[in-house]
C-alpha positions in Angstrom: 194.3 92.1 -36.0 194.1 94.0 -32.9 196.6 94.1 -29.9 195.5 95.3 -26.3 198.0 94.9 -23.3 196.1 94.8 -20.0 198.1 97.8 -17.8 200.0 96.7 -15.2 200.8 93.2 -16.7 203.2 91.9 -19.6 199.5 89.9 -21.1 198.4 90.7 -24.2 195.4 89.8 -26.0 195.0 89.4 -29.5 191.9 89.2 -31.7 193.1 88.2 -35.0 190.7 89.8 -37.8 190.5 86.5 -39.1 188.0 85.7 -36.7 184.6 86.5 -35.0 184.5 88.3 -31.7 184.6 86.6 -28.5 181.6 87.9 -26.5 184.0 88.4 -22.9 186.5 86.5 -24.5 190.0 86.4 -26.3 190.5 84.0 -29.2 194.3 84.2 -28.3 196.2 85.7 -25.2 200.1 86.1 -25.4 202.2 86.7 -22.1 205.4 88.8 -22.8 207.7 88.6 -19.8 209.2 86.4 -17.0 206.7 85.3 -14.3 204.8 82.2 -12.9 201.9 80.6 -14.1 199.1 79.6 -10.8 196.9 76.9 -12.2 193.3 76.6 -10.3 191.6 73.7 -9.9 188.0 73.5 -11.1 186.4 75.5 -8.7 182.1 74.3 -7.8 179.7 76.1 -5.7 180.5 75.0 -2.3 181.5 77.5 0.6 184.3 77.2 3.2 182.6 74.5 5.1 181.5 72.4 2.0 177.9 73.2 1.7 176.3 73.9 -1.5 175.6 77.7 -2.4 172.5 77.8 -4.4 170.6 74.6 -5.1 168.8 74.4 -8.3 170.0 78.2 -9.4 172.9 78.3 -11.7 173.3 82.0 -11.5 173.6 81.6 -7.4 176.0 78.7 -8.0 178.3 80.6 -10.9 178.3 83.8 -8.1 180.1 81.0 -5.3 182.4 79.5 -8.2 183.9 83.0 -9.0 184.0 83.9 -5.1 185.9 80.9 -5.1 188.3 81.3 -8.0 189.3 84.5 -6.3 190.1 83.7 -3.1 192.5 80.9 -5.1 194.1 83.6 -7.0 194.8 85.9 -4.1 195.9 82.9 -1.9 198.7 82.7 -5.2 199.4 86.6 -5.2 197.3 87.2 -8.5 194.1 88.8 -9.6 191.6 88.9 -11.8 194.0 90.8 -14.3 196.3 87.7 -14.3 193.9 85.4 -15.9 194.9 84.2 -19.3 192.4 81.5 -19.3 189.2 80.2 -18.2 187.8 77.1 -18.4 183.6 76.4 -17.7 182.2 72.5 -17.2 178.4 73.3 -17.5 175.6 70.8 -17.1 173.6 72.6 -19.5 175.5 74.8 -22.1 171.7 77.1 -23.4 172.9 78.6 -19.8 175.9 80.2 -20.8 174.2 83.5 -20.8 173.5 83.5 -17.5 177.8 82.4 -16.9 178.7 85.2 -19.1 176.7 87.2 -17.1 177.7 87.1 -13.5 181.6 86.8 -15.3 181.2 90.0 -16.0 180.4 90.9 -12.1 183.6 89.7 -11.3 185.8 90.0 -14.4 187.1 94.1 -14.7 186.5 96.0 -17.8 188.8 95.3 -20.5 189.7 91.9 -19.2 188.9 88.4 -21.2 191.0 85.7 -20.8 190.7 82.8 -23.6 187.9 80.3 -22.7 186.3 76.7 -23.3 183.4 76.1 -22.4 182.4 72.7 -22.4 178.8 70.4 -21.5 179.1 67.8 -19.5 176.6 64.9 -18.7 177.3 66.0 -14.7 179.7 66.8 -12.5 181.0 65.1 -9.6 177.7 65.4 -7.4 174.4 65.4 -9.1 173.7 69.1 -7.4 176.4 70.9 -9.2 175.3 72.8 -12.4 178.7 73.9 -13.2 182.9 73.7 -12.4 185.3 76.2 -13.8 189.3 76.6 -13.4 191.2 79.0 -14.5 195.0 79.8 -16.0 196.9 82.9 -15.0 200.1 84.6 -15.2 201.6 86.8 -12.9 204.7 89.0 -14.3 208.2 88.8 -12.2 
């Protein structure tokens, strides 16, 4: 098993040998001190005036879903370094690469919150290709 505190914060995540790698991901992420928990709502690809960012191209969607998950968690006082968990509603999951890949844009080195990622039939409007929310923990 292998420990790796993320500096600044009292989170911790843990990758039991007992299991496979993650690839950008924690199997299990333990938070060691006093502090609040922000929950985010699933977060789609739609700007500050509600129109759709990227029609038809998942990566161009993903990109507006993380712009939006920040601007969340710096309207709560946290960051990306907060995020214990993630979790990704995808129309079609043979796209996760292309998640994992703009993640990684926003997500800084070192950092990888648990995730799900789950298919769904749809999402709330036939022109959103995925919805992701996200868990964090900020330290007193």
């Amino acid at each position: 098993m292998s420990d790796d505190i993320r500096p600044g914060t009292a989170i911790r995540q843990i990758a039991p040998a007992e299991l496979a790698p993650g690839p950008g991901y924690s199997h299990v992420i333990s938070v060691d001190a006093p502090g609040r928990l922000v929950a985010v709502s699933g977060q789609v690809a739609l700007d500050a005036t509600g129109a759709l960012v990227g029609p038809a191209d998942l990566a161009a969607q993903t990109r507006q879903v993380f712009t939006n998950l920040a601007a969340a968690l710096t309207a709560a006082g946290a960051g990306w370094e907060h995020v214990i968990k993630l979790g990704y509603y995808l129309v079609d999951a043979r796209d996760v690469a292309t998640v994992r890949t703009v993640r990684d844009e926003f997500l800084p080195a070192g950092v990888t919150p648990a995730s799900t990622l789950v298919q769904v039939a749809a999402l709330f409007r036939d022109d959103l290709l995925i919805e992701i929310e996200a868990l964090a923990a900020v330290p007193a």
